[in-house]
C-alpha positions in Angstrom: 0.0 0.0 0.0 2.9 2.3 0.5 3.8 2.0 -2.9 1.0 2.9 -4.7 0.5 6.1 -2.0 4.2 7.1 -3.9 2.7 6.8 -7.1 -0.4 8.4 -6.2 1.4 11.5 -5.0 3.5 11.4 -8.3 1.3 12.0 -10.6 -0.2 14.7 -8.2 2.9 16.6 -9.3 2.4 16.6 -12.5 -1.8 17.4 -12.1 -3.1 19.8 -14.7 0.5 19.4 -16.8 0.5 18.7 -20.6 0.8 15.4 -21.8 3.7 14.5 -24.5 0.7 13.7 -26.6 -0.8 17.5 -26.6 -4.4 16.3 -26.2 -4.8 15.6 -22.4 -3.5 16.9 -19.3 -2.6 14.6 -16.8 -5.2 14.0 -14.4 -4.7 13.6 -10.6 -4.4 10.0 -10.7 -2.4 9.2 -13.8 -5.4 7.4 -15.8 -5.0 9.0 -19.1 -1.0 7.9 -19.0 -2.3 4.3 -18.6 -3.4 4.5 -22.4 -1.8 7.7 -24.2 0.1 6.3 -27.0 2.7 8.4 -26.5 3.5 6.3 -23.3 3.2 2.7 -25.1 5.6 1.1 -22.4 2.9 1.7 -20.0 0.2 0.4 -22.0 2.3 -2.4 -23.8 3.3 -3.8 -20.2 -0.3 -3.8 -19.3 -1.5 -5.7 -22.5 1.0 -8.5 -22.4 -0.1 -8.9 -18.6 -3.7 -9.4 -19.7 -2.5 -11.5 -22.2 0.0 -14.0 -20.1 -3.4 -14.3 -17.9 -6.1 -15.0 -20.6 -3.0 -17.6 -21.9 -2.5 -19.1 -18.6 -6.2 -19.8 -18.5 -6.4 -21.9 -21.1 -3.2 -23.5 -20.4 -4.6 -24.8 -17.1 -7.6 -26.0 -18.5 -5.4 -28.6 -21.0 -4.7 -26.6 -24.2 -1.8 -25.9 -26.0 -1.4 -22.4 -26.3 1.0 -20.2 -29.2 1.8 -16.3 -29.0 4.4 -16.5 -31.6 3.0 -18.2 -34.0 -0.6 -17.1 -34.4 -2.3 -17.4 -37.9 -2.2 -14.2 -39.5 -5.7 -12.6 -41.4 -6.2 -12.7 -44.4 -5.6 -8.6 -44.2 -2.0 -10.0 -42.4 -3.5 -8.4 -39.3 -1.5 -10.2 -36.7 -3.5 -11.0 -33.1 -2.4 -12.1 -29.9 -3.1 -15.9 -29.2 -3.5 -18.9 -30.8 -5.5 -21.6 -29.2 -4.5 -25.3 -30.7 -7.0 -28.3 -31.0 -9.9 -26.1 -29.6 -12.2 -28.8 -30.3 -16.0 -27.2 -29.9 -18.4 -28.5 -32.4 -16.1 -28.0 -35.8 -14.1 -25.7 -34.5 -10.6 -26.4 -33.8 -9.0 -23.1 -33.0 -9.5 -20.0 -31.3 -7.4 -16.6 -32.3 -7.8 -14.5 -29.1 -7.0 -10.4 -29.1 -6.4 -8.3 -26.0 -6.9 -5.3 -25.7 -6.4 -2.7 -22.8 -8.9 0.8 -23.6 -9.5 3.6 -21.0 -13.2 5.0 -20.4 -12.2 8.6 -19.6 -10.6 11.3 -21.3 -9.5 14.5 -21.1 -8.5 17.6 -22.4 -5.2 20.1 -22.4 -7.3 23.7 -23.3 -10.1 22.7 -20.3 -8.7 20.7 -17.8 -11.8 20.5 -15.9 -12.6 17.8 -18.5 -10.1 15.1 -17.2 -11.7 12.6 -16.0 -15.0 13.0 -17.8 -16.5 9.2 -18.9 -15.4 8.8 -22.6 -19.0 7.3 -23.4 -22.5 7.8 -21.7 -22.8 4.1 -21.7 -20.3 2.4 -18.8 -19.7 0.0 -21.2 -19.1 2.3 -24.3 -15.4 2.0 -24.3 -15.9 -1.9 -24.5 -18.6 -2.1 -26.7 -17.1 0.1 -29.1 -13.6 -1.5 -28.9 -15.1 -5.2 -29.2 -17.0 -3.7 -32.3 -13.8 -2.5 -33.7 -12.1 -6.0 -33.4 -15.0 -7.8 -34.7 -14.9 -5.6 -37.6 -11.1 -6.2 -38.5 -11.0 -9.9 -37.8 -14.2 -11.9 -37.3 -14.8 -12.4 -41.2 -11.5 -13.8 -42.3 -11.4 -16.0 -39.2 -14.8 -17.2 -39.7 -14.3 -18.0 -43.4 -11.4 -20.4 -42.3 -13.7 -21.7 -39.5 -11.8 -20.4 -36.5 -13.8 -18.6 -33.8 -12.2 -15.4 -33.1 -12.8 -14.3 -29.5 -11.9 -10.4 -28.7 -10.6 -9.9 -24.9 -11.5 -6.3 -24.0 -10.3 -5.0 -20.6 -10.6 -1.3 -19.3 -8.3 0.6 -17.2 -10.8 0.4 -14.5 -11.1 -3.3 -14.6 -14.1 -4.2 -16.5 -13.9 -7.1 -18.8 -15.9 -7.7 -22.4 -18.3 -10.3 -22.5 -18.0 -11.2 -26.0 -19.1 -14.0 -28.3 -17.7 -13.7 -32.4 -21.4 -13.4 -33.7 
């Protein structure tokens, strides 16, 4: 707990001050850092996290599991994970894609906007980033009888319930 009362009082020092990215300030508790582009590392770290525990689930439950190796679509999109001998009904793999969204934003010119909800909807930021996966991916997987599964976390810890249809 100590720890994170350091951090907290970090990014308290830098409350109201630009972000590298020019479109946010920094809000008292950091949030928009967690998933400005312009600080990937932060994001990247958190991504691969999600992923090694979506993998490990499906490791402990029996299947074999690939993160290097993961069947390009036909767009040579690359996801995440590949899930081997699947086995449901015809379908003998699952492609899995993580993905790590914020649901608040903010703004440089009126910094009384940080923190404000990104969508009216608490699930906007996941419904609109599961929609954008099943967009880019769902079809070519489909075609090749895969099911493609998008795995949508926010920074506040809210998970996607997803299906491919």
């Amino acid at each position: 707990m100590r720890q994170f009362q350091h951090h907290a009082c970090t990014w308290r020092q830098f409350q109201h001050h630009a972000c590298t990215c020019e479109l946010f300030a920094i809000d008292e508790y950091g949030d928009h850092l967690h998933s400005c582009t312009q600080h990937a590392g932060a994001t990247t770290g958190a991504h691969d996290h999600i992923l090694t525990a979506v993998q490990q689930l499906f490791t402990q439950a029996g299947y074999a599991t690939d993160r290097k190796h993961v069947p390009h679509s036909r767009g040579m999109k690359k996801t995440d994970l590949h899930i081997k001998d699947f086995q449901l009904e015809d379908i003998w793999n699952v492609i899995i894609d993580v993905t790590l969204r914020s649901e608040i934003h903010g703004s440089c010119s009126d910094p009384a906007r940080n923190g404000e909800a990104s969508y009216v909807d608490p699930n906007g930021a996941i419904d609109a980033a599961v929609k954008a996966k099943l967009d880019n991916y769902h079809h070519d997987y489909s075609a090749r009888n895969v099911l493609f599964l998008p795995a949508i976390m926010t920074t506040s810890g809210r998970i996607s319930e997803t299906s491919s249809a």
